[in-house]
C-alpha positions as CSV (number, residue, x, y, z in Angstrom):
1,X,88.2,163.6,150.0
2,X,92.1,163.7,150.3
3,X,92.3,161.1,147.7
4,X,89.6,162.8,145.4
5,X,92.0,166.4,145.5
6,X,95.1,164.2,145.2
7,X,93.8,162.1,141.9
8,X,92.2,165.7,141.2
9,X,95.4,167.7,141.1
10,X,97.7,164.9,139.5
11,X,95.4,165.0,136.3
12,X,95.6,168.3,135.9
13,X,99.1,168.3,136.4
14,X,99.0,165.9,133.5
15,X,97.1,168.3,131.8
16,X,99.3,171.4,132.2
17,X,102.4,169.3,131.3
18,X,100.8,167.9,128.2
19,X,99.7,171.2,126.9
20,X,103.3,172.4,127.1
21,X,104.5,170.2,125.6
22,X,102.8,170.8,122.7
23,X,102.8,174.6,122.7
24,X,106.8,174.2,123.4
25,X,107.3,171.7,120.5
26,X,108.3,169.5,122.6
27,X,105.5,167.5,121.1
28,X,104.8,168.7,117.8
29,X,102.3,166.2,116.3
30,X,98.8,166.6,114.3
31,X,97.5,163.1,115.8
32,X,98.1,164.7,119.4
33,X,95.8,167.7,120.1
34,X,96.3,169.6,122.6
35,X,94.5,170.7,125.8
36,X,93.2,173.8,125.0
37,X,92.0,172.8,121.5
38,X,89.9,170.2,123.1
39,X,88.3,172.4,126.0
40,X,87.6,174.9,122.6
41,X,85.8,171.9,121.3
42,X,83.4,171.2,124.1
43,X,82.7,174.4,124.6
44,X,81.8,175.2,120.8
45,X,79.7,172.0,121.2
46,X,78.1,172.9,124.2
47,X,77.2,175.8,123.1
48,X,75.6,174.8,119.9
49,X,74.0,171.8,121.7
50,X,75.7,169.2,120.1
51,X,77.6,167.1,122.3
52,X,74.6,167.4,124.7
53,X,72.2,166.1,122.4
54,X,74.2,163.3,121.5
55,X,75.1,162.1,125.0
56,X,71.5,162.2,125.7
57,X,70.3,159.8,122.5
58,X,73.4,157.4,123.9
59,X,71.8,157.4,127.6
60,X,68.6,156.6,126.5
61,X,69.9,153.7,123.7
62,X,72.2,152.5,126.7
63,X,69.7,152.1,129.5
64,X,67.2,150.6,127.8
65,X,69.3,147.9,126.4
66,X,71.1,147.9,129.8
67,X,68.1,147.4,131.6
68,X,66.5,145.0,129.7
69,X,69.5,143.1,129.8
70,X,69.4,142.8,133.9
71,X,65.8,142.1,133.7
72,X,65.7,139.4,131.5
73,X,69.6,138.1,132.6
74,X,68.9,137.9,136.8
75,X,66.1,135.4,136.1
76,X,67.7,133.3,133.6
77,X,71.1,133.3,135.4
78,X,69.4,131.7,138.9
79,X,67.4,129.1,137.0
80,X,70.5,128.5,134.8
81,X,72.1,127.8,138.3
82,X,69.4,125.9,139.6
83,X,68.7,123.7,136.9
84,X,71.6,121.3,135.4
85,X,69.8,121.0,132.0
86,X,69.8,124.6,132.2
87,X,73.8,124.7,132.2
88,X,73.9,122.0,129.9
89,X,72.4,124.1,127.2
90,X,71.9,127.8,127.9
91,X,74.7,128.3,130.0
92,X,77.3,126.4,127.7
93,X,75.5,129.0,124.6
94,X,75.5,132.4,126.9
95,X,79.6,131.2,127.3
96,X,80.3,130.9,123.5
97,X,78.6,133.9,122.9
98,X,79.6,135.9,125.3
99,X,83.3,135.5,123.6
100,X,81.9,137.0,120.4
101,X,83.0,140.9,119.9
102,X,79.4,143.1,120.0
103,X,80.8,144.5,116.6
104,X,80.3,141.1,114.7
105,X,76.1,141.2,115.8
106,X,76.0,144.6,113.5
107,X,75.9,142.9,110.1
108,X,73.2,140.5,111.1
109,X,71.6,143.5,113.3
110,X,71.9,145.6,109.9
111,X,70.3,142.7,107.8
112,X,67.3,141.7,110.4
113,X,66.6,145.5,111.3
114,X,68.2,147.6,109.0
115,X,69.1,151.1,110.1
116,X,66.6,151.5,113.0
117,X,66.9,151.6,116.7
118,X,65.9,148.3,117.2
119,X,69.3,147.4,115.5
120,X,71.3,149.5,118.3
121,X,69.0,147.7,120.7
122,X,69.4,144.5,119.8
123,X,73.1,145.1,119.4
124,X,73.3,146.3,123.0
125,X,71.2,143.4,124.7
126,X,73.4,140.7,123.0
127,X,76.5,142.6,124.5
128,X,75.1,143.0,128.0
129,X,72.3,140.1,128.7
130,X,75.0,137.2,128.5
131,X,77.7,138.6,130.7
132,X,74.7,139.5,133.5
133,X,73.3,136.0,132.9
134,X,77.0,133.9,133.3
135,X,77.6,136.6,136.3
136,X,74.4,135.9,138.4
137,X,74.8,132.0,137.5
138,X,78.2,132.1,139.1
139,X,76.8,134.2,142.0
140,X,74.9,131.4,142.8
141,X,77.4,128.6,142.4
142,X,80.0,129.8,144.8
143,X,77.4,130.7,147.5
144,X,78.7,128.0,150.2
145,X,76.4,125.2,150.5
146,X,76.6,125.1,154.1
147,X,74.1,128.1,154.4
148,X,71.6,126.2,152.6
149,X,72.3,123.3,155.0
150,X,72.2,125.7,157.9
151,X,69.1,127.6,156.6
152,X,67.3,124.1,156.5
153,X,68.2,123.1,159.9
154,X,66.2,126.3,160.9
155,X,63.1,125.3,158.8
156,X,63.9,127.3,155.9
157,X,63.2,124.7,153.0
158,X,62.6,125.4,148.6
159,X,61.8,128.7,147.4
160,X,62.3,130.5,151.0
161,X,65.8,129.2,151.2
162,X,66.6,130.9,147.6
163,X,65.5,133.8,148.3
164,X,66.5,134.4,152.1
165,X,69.5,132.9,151.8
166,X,71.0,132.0,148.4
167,X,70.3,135.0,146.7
168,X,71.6,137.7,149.3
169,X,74.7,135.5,149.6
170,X,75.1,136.3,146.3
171,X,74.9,140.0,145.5
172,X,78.0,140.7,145.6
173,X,79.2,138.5,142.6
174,X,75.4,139.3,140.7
175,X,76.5,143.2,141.4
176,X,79.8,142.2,139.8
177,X,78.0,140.8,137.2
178,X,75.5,143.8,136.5
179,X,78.7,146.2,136.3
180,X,80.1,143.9,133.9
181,X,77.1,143.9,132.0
182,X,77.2,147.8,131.8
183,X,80.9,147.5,130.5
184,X,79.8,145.5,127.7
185,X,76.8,147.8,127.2
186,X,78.8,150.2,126.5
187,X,81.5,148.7,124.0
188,X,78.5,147.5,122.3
189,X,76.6,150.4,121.6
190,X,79.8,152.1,120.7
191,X,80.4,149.8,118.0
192,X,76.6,149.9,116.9
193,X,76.6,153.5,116.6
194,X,80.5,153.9,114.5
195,X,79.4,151.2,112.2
196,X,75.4,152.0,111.9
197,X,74.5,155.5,111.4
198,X,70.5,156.1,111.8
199,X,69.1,159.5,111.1
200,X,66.5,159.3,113.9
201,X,69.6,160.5,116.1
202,X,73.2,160.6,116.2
203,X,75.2,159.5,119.0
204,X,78.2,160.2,120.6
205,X,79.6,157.1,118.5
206,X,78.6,158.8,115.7
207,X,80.0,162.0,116.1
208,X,83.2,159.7,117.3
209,X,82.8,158.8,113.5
210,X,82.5,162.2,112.0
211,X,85.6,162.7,114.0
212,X,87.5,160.5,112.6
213,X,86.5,161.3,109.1
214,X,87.5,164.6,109.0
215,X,90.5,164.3,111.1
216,X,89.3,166.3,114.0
217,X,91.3,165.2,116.5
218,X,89.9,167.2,119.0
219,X,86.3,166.2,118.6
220,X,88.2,162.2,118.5
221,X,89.8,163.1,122.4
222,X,86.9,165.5,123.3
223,X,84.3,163.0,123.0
224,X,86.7,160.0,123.8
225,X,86.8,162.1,127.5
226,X,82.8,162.4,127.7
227,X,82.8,158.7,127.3
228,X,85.2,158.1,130.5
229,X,83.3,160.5,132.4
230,X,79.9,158.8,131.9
231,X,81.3,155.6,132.8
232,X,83.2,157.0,135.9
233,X,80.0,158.9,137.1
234,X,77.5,155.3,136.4
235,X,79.9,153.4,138.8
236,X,79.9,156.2,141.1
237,X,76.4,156.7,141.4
238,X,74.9,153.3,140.2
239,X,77.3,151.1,141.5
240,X,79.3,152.3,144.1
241,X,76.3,153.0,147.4
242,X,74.9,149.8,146.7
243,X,78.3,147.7,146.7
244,X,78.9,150.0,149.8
245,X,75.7,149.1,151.1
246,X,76.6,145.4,151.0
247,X,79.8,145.2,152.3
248,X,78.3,147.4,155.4
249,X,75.6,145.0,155.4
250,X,78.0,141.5,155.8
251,X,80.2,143.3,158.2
252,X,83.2,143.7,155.6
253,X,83.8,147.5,154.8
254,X,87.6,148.7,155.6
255,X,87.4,150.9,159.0
């Protein structure tokens, strides 16, 4: 709680310092809103619904290609760990792809799908799927083998040993993985939604967009700010109690 007021007060500190700044011309810039220009712009777009709607179109795009993403990733990562033809082949393309900037799968996205949602999704699994994939397969491979030795000593033998031993031994690095995956997530439907603009509904890329266009710089740092936030409350609330969980679990949490 001490830390939470501290990192509390020391941003808005930040805040008050930056605003007058501005206001004293300190700072006199049309590329550096200020403060109080950005609250007015949340609260105009609160109030007219906007930047509520929007977040809530870039949820639902995000978790769904999140989610799939983990589904289809955990599985492939622990046979891609499990099987050296496996690591041969679709671990050595999940690598060179994961290296690939989500913004270069819009074109192809644009030309498969055109301007649908299933562009945004597609967009957003090949950003996530390959990080959680490479994430849970490494999970796997730095598991010690000595608990698998030990585990078989005890009688544990095949699938019982994967998934009593390897695979708990492992959650930390496949939790790694998933908040990885979230990361990229993210950048990718960010990039989906600045470059492809679908009238079904606008994100809060696209209103990131719209910012930029007409040189609102308020809307740009306003919605810029609802991005961290969402970010900061998923690790928080996804993340966070079960990584907490863990490390209570294995004996390792700080006293």
């Amino acid at each position: 709680m001490k830390r939470a007021a501290f990192s509390i007060g020391f941003f808005l500190l930040l805040v008050l310092a930056w605003e007058c700044a501005i206001r004293s011309k300190v700072w006199d810039s049309p590329l550096i809103p200020a403060p109080s220009d950005v609250v007015r712009y949340f609260m105009a777009s609160i109030e007219d619904r906007t930047l509520l709607d929007a977040s809530w179109v870039t949820l639902k795009r995000l978790l769904l290609g999140y989610l799939v993403s983990v589904a289809a990733g955990l599985p492939l990562g622990l046979l891609n760990a499990r099987f050296q033809f496996l690591r041969d082949t679709l671990g050595l393309v999940a690598l060179g792809i994961q290296t690939l900037p989500s913004v270069c799968w819009a074109p192809l996205a644009l030309i498969w799908f055109g301007q649908t949602e299933s562009a945004m999704f597609f967009i957003v699994l090949m950003g996530s799927l390959w990080s959680v994939l490479l994430a849970t397969s490494a999970g796997v491979a730095n598991v010690p083998p000595i608990y698998a030795r030990a585990a078989r000593t005890m009688g544990s033998q095949g699938l019982h040993t994967w998934y009593a031993v390897v695979l708990p031994a492992s959650l930390p690095f496949i939790v790694s993985g998933m908040k990885q995956g979230w990361a990229f997530a993210w950048r990718s439907l960010m990039a989906a939604e600045i470059y492809i603009t679908i009238m079904t509904g606008f994100g809060l890329g696209h209103l990131l967009h719209y910012g930029r266009e007409l040189h609102d710089m308020a809307a740009v740092v306003g919605i810029m700010l609802v991005i961290v936030v969402i970010g900061l409350l998923a690790d928080k609330i996804m993340f966070s109690p079960f990584e907490n969980f863990m490390h209570r679990r294995w004996g390792t949490a700080r006293k």
